[in-house]
ROBA-994334 format. One record per residue (C-alpha): x, y, z. Coordinates in nm, 3 decimals, always signed. Layout:
<rs>
R       px       py       pz
R        X        Y        Z
...
</rs>
This chain:
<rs>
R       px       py       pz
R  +10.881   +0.301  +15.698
R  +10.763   +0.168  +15.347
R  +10.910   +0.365  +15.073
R  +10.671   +0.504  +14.836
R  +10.718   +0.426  +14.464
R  +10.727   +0.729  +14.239
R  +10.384   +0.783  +13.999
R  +10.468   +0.666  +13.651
R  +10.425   +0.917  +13.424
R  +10.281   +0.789  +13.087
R  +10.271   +0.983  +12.790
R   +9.983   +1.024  +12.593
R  +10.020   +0.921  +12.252
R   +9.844   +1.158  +11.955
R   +9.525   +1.065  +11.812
R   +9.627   +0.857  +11.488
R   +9.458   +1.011  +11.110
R   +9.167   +0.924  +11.019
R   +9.189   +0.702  +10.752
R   +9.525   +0.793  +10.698
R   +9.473   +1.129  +10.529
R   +9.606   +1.361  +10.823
R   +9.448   +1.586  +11.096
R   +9.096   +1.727  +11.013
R   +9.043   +2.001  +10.827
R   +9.021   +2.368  +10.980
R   +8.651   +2.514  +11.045
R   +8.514   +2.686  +10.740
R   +8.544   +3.079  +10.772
R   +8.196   +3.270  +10.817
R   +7.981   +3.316  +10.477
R   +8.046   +3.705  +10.379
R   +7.628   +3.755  +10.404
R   +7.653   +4.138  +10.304
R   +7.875   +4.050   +9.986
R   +7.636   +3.785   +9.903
R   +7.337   +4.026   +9.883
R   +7.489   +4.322   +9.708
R   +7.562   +4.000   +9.449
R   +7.171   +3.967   +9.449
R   +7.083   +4.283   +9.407
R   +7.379   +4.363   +9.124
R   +7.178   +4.062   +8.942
R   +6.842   +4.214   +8.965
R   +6.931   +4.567   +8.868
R   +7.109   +4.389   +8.521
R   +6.808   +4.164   +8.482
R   +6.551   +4.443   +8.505
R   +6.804   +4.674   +8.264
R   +6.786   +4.370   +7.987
R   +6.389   +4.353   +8.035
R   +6.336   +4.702   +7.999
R   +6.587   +4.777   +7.690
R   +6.348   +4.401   +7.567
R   +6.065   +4.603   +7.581
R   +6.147   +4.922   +7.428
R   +6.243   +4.757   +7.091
R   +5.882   +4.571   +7.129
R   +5.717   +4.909   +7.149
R   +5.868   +5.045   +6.787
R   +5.671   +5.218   +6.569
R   +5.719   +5.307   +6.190
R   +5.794   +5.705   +6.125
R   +5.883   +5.848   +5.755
R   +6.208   +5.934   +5.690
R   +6.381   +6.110   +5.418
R   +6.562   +5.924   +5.147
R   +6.573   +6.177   +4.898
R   +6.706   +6.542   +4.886
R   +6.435   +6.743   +4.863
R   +6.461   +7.135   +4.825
R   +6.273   +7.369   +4.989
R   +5.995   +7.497   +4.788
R   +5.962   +7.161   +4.615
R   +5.692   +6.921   +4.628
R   +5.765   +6.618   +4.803
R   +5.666   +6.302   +4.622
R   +5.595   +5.938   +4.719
R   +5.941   +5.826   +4.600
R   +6.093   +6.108   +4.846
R   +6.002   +5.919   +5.125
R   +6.090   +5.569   +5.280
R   +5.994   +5.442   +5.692
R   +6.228   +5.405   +6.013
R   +6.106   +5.245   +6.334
R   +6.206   +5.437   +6.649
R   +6.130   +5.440   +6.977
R   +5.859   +5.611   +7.120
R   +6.053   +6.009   +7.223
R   +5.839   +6.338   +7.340
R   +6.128   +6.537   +7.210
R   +6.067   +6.391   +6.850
R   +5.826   +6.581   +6.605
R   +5.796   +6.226   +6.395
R   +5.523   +6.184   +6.111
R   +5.410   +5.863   +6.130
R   +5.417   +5.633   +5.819
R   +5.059   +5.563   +5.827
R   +5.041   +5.942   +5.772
R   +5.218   +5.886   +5.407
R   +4.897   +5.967   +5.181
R   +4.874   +6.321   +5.327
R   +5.281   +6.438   +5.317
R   +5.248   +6.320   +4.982
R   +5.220   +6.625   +4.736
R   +5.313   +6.851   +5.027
R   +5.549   +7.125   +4.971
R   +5.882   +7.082   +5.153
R   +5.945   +7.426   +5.402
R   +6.325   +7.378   +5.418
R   +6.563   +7.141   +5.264
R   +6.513   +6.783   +5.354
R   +6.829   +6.580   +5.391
R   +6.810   +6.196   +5.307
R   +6.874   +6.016   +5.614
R   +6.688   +6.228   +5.806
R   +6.354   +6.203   +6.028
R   +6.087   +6.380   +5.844
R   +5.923   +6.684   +6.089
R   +5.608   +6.841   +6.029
R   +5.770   +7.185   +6.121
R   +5.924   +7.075   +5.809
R   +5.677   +7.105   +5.592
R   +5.532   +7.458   +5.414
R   +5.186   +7.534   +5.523
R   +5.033   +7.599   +5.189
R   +5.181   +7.512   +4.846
R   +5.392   +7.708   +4.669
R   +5.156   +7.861   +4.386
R   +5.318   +8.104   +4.109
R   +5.214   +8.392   +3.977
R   +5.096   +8.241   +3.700
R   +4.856   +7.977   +3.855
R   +4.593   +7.937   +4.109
R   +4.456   +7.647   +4.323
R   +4.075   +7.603   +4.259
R   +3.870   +7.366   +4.466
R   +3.603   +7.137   +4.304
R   +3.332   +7.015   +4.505
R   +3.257   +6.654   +4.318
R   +3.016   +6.356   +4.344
R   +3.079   +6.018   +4.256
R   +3.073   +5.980   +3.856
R   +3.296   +6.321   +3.780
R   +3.611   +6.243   +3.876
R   +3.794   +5.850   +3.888
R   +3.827   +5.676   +4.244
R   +4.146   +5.700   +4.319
R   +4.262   +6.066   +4.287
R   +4.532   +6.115   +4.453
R   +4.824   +6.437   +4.512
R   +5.033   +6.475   +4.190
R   +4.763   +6.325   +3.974
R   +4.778   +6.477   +3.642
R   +4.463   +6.510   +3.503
R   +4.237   +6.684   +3.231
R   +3.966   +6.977   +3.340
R   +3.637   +6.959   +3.115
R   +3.318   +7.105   +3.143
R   +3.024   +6.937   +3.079
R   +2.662   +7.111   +3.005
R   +2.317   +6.878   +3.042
R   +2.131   +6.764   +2.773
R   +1.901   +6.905   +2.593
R   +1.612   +6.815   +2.350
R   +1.828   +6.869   +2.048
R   +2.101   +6.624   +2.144
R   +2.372   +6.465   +2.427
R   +2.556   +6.662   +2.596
R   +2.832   +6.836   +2.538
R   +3.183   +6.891   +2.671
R   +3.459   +7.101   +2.614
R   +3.851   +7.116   +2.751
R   +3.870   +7.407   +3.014
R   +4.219   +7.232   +3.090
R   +4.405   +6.960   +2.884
R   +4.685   +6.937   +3.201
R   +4.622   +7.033   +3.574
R   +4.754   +6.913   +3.904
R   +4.556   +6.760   +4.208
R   +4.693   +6.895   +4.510
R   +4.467   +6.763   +4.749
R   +4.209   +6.539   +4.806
R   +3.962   +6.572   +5.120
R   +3.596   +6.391   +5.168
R   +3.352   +6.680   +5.285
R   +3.116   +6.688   +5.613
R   +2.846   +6.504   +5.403
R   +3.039   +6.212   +5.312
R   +2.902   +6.189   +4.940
R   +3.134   +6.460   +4.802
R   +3.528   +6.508   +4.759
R   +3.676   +6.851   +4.757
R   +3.950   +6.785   +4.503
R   +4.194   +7.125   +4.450
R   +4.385   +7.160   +4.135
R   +4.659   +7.375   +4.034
R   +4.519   +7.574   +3.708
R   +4.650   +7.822   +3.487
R   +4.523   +8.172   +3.604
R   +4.361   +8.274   +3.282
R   +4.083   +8.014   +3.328
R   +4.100   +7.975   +3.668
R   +3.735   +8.189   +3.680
R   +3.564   +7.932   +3.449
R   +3.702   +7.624   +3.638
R   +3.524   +7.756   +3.956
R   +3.202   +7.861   +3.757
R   +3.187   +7.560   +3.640
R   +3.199   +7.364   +3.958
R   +3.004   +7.589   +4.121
R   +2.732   +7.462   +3.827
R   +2.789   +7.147   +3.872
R   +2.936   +7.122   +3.521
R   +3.274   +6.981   +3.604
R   +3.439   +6.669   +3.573
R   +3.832   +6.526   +3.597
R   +3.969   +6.293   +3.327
R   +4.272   +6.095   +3.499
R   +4.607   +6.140   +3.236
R   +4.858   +5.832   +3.228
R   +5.212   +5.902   +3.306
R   +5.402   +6.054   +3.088
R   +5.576   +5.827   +2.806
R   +5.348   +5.516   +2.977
R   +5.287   +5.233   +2.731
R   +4.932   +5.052   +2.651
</rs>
């Protein structure tokens, strides 16, 4: 009977490195996806935040603003007054700068504080007129008063009468010193209603005056103004 040789048992030798640097490297873990897209989204949200805060400075518009105290009662004049740009706000009662020319010569309803947004709830609904004055309003055509007129213009009241046969005619001083208070352009378009703070003694021959037609406005210089 043949003896049988035992199997040889050879053992398998490891795989050598690759190139010498060691075993390969372990699988890569699984992208987190959801991380990844709440990273989108966290991008868009900011992006759309910068874009809209971007156009809200671009939509800015000039509003008047306060700059000097101004007590109530008191007539607020053009050096009262300076311009802010602020965005657009339903809960703010702004007066836009454009809107300047007509504040101007406006009485102020309540003390204004510089720094402040001017309000038209602000502002008194009539001016303040003492006992001793009254407002008349002068319906004028070109040629009897100087372009120009504006609120706070100082200016002389005369009263003109046509010529006649016997000579030019003639004018006299109803008041050296009144005050325009306002300044409108009537329904026709060829006169201005300018109003003028008057004593009341001859308030009643300004307006018969201008009723006549016999009225005109001499514009006065500042006060202490040099040629």
């Amino acid at each position: 009977m043949t003896a049988t040789r035992p199997a040889r048992v050879f053992a398998t030798a490891a795989a050598p490195p690759i190139d010498g640097f060691g075993p390969p490297p372990p699988p890569r873990p699984a992208r987190n996806v959801a991380g990844i897209l709440l990273g989108v989204v966290l991008v868009a949200f900011c992006a759309a935040g910068v874009a809209a805060f971007t156009a809200s400075l671009g939509h800015r518009h000039a509003v008047l603003v306060v700059v000097r105290p101004v007590n109530a009662g008191a007539v607020i004049r053009d050096a009262d007054l300076g311009e802010a740009r602020v965005a657009p706000d339903p809960a703010l009662r702004t007066v836009a700068a454009g809107q300047r020319g007509r504040i101007v010569g406006r009485t102020a309803g309540v003390n204004l504080v510089p720094g402040t947004l001017l309000a038209e709830a602000e502002l008194a609904t009539g001016p303040q007129v003492d006992g001793t004055h009254a407002i008349v309003g002068l319906a004028l055509k070109a040629g009897q008063f100087p372009t120009g007129l504006r609120p706070l213009d100082s200016v002389t009241v005369v009263e003109t009468s046509p010529p006649s046969g016997l000579g030019p005619a003639d004018a006299a001083v109803l008041v050296d010193a009144a005050q325009v208070t306002a300044t409108a352009t009537a329904a026709d378009g060829q006169t201005t209603i300018v109003s003028v703070l008057v004593p009341r003694t001859v308030a009643p021959s300004v307006a018969g005056a201008a009723a006549r037609g016999q009225i005109s406005l001499v514009l006065l210089g500042a006060a202490g103004a040099t040629k």
